[in-house]
N, C-alpha and C positions, 0 to 999 in steps of 0.2 A: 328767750330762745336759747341762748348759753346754757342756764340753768335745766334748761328741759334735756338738749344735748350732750348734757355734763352725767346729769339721771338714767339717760335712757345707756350710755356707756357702761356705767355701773350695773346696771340690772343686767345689760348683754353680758358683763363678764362674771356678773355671779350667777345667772344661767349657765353660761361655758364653764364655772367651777362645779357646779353640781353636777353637770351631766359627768365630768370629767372624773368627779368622785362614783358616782354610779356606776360607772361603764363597767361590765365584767371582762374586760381585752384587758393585755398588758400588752401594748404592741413594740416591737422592737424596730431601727431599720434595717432596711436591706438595698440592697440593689439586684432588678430585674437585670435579667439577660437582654440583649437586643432582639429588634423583632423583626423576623425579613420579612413581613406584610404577606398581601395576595398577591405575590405577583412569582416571576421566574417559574420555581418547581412549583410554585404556591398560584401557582395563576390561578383565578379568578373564573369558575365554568359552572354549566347546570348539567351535568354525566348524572347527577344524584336525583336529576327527575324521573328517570329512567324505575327506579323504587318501585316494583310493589307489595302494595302493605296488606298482611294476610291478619286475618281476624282480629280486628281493628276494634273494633266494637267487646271484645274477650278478653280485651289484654290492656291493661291500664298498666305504662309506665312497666315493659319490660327491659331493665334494664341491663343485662348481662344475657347474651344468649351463646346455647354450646348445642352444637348438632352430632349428635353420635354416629356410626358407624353406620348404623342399620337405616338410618334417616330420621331419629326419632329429635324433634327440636325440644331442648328444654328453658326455663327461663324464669325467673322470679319477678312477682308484680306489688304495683304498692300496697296492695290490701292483704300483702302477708303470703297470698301463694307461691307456691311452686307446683308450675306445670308443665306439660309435654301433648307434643303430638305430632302423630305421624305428617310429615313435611309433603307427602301425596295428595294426605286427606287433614286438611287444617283446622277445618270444624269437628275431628276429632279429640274434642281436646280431655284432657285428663288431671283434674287437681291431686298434685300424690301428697300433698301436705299443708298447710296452715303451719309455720314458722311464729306465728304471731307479733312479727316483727316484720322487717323490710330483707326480704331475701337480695343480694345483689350479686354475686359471684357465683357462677354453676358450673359445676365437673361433674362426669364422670369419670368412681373408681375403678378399679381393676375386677370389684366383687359387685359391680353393676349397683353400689350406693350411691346417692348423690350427693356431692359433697359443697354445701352453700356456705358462703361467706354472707352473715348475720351482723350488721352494725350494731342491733338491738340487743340479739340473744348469742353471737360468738360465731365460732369456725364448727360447723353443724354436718353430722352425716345423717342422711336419711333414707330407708330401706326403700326399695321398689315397693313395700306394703303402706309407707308414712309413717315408718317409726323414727323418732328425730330422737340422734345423741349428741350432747355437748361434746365438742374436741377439746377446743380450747375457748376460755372466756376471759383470761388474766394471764397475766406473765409476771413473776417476783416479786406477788402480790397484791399485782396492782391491775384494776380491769384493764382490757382491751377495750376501748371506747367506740372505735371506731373502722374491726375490720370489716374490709373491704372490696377484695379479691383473691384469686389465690391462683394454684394453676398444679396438677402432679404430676412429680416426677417417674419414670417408670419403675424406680425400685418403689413406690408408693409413698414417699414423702411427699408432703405438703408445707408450698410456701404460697404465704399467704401476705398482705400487708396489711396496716393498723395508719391510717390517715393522718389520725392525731392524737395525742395524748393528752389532749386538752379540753376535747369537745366532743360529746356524741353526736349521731346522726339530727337530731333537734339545732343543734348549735354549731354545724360545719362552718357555716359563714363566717363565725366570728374567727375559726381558725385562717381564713384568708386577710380578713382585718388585723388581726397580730401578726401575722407572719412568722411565729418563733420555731417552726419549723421541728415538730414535735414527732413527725412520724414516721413508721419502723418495717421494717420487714424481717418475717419470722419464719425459722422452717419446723414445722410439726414431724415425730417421726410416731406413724400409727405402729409400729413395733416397739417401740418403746416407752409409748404414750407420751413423752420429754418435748417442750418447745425449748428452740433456740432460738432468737434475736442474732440478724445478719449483718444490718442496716439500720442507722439509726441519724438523729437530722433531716429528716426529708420533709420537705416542704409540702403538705399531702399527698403522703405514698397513695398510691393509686393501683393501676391495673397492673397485674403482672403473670408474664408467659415463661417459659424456659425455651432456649434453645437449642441448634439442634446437638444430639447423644447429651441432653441437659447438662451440657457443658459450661453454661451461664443461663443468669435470669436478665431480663428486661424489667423494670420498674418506672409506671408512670410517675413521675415528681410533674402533680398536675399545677402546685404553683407559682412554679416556675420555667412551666412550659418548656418541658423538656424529659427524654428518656435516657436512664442510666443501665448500666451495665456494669453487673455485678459478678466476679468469676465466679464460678463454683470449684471448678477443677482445673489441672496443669501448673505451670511454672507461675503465675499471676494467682492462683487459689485466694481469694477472701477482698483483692481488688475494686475498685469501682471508679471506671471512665464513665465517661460522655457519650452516649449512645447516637443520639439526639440530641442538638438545642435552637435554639433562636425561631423558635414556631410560632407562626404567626395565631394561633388557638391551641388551648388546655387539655392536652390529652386524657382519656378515660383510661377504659378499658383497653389490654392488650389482648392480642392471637397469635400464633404461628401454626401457618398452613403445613408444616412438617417436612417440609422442602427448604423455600428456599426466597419464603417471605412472608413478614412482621405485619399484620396490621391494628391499627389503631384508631379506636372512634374519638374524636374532638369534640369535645361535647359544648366546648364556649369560644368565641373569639377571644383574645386575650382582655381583659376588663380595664379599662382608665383608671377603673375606683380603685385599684389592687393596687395599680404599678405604680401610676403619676404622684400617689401618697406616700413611697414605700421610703421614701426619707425622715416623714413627718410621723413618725408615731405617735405625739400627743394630739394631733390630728385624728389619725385615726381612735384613739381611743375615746375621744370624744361621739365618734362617729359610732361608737360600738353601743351606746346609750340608748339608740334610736335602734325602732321597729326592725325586725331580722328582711321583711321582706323588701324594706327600700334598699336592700342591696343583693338582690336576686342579680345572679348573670346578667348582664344588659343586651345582650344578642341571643337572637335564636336562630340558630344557623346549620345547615345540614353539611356535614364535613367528615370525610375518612380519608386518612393516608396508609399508602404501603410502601413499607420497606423491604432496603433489600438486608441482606446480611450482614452488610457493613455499614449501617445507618445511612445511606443512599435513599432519598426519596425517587420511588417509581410508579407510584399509582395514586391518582388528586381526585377524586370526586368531591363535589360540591354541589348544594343546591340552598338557594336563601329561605324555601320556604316546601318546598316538597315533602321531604324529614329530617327533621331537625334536633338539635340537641341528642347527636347520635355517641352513644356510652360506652357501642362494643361495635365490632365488626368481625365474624367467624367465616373464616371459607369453608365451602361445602359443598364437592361436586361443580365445579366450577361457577358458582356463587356468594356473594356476599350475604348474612344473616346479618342486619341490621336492630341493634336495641338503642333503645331509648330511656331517657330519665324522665320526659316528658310528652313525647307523642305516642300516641295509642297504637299496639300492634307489631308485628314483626315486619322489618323491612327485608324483601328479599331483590337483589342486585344482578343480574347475571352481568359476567365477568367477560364478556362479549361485550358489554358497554366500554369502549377504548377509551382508556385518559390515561394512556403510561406516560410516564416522564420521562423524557431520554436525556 
């Protein structure tokens, strides 16, 4: 029995040497922020059943949605489109392009282009007719792996962020399991065709808004559960405080309604497998050996916050099972525009469902 026990010890740890030698992670530690749960601003409510999901059945996995002036919704899906339609008439919908990648990030320009943030194929303008031109695809040589979103400025620059420098859209996960916290946020200027690098360390950069006279940017750092604040302009110019932290789920994509609030879709509860590890890096790289889907988000949960101007939470929808895994959230007309990384269709909100935070 000894002997058997002696054996079977030995094989567990030259298993655990191999997977360890395979693993493609280098994870490093860290230490998570604290986490103020569901509770207080974060209570615990179903306001997010209130949702209705409009062409459901047309829209696989819109994740980033942007509603223009006229009412026209735009939005990118996992099978490479980018499309629009009038927000009256929903079943009008209109494919203006095939990206041939995973579109995630959608604006409109000043010259009525659309401008998508491509993890696959880059920082992409696309004509009202589907003519698609690369912006940006590398920086200093080196690809963009993994941009992400973006947001412009009213002189027409674009900032945009880059998740990771370590992993494409294929291999996100494994950038949660290292934690080396690789990625950047860049400002493109279409007059001068020049990217610049803003922000750099970020734990996956994620969504990002500008504020108001784009006097600063907002940057999701989704993992670390938490929004930063980046100056652009005045006596702080190049700065980066705390906007946000200690959130009880992974922020996505950002917004700003042009007044006089920030919203943000949560797209996960904050994950055990992320945080409770984030001391043990040979742990995790062990763990990075094994199948990418045993460590999909562990919650699917439907979650938007708003803020005010001064990171002050004032608006909590929630729902456990209504829509979920919520990536953006655009007001519009006194509405929420609801996207997704995983439920089908656009969720629209009216903003007459009361959840302020006082």
């Amino acid at each position: 029995m000894k002997n058997t026990l002696i054996a079977a010890a030995v094989l567990l740890i030259i298993a655990f040497g191999v997977l360890y030698a395979i693993s493609p992670v280098r994870p490093i530690s860290w230490q998570p922020d604290a986490n103020a749960g569901l509770k207080n601003m974060f209570m615990k409510n179903t306001t997010l059943d209130d949702v209705r999901v409009v062409n459901p059945n047309a829209l696989a996995g819109p994740e980033d949605v942007f509603v223009s002036s006229d009412g026209i919704v735009y939005t990118g899906l996992n099978n490479g489109d980018v499309v629009a339609f009038p927000m009256h008439s929903p079943n009008d919908l209109k494919v203006i392009a095939n990206t041939g990648g995973r579109p995630l990030g959608v604006r409109l320009d000043a010259l009525g282009n659309l401008i998508v943030s491509d993890p696959v194929k880059g920082l992409l303008s696309i004509t009202p007719e589907g003519e698609i031109t690369v912006l940006v695809k590398e920086y200093g040589g080196s690809p963009l792996l993994l941009i992400d979103h973006h947001e412009i400025a009213a002189n027409g620059d674009i900032y945009f962020s880059n998740a990771s420098a370590r992993y494409d859209l294929n291999g996100y996960i494994y950038d949660f399991i290292e934690g080396t916290a690789t990625g950047g946020v860049f400002k493109y200027s279409p007059t001068s065709g020049k990217t610049t690098q803003l922000m750099s360390n970020l734990f996956f950069a994620n969504g990002i808004t500008l504020g108001p006279n784009d006097e600063y940017l907002l940057v999701a750092e989704t993992g670390k559960s938490r929004i930063l604040k980046f100056q652009l302009s005045g006596t702080n110019k190049g700065q980066t405080k705390v906007f946000a932290n200690n959130l009880p789920a992974m922020p996505d994509n950002l917004s700003f309604n042009g007044t006089d609030r920030f919203w943000v879709g949560m797209v996960s509860l904050r994950d055990w497998r992320v945080e409770s590890l984030a001391a043990y890096p040979a742990v995790r790289r062990i763990m990075g050996a094994f199948p990418l889907e045993w460590f999909e988000p562990s919650s699917s949960y439907g979650f938007v916050l708003g803020f005010d101007l001064y990171g002050n939470v004032v608006a909590n929808y929630q729902s456990p099972d209504s829509y979920t895994t919520v990536t953006s959230a655009y007001e519009h007309n006194g509405s929420l525009y609801l996207g997704s990384l995983h439920s089908n269709g656009i969720g629209i909100l009216p903003l007459t469902t009361s959840n302020s935070v006082q």
